[in-house]
N, C-alpha and C positions, 0 to 999 in steps of 0.2 A: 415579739418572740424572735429568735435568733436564728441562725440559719440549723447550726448542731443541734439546738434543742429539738428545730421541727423533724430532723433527722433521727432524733434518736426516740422519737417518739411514735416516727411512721416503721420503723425498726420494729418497734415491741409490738405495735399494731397489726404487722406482718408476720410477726413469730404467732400473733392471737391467731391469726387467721390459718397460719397453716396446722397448729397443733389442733385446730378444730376442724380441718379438713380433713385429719387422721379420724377422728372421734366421729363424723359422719359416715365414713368409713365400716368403722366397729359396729354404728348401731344401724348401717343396712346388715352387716351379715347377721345380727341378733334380733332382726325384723322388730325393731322396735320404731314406729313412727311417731309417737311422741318425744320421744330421746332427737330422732332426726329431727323433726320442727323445731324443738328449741335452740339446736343445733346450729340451724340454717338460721333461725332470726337474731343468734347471736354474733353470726358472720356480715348475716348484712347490715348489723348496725355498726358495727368495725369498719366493713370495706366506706358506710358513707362519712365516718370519721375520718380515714386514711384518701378520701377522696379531698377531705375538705383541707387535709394538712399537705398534701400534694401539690395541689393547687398555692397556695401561702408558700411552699419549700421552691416550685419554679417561679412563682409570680417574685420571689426577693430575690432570685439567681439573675434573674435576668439585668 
């Protein structure tokens, strides 16, 4: 994988994660805790995706 691909890939994975940090947001104020957990386990399986392309994005830079 290329250096731009892994870039623009940790890109979208980062937009994933903040447009759903909005939506956590929404559903504390709508005290919905089902909405939140799904929420949250869709974040954290993004952040361990964007961990893993991170890693690949500095380990080729160097």
């Amino acid at each position: 994988m290329n250096l731009q691909r892994i870039q623009i890939q940790r890109e979208g994975h980062r937009r994933f994660i903040e447009k759903y940090l909005e939506k956590i947001e929404q559903s504390k104020e709508n005290d919905s805790l089902t909405d939140f957990h799904a929420i949250l386990n869709a974040i954290e399986a993004k952040v361990t995706i964007l961990e893993t392309l991170n890693e690949k994005y500095f380990h080729r830079r160097r």
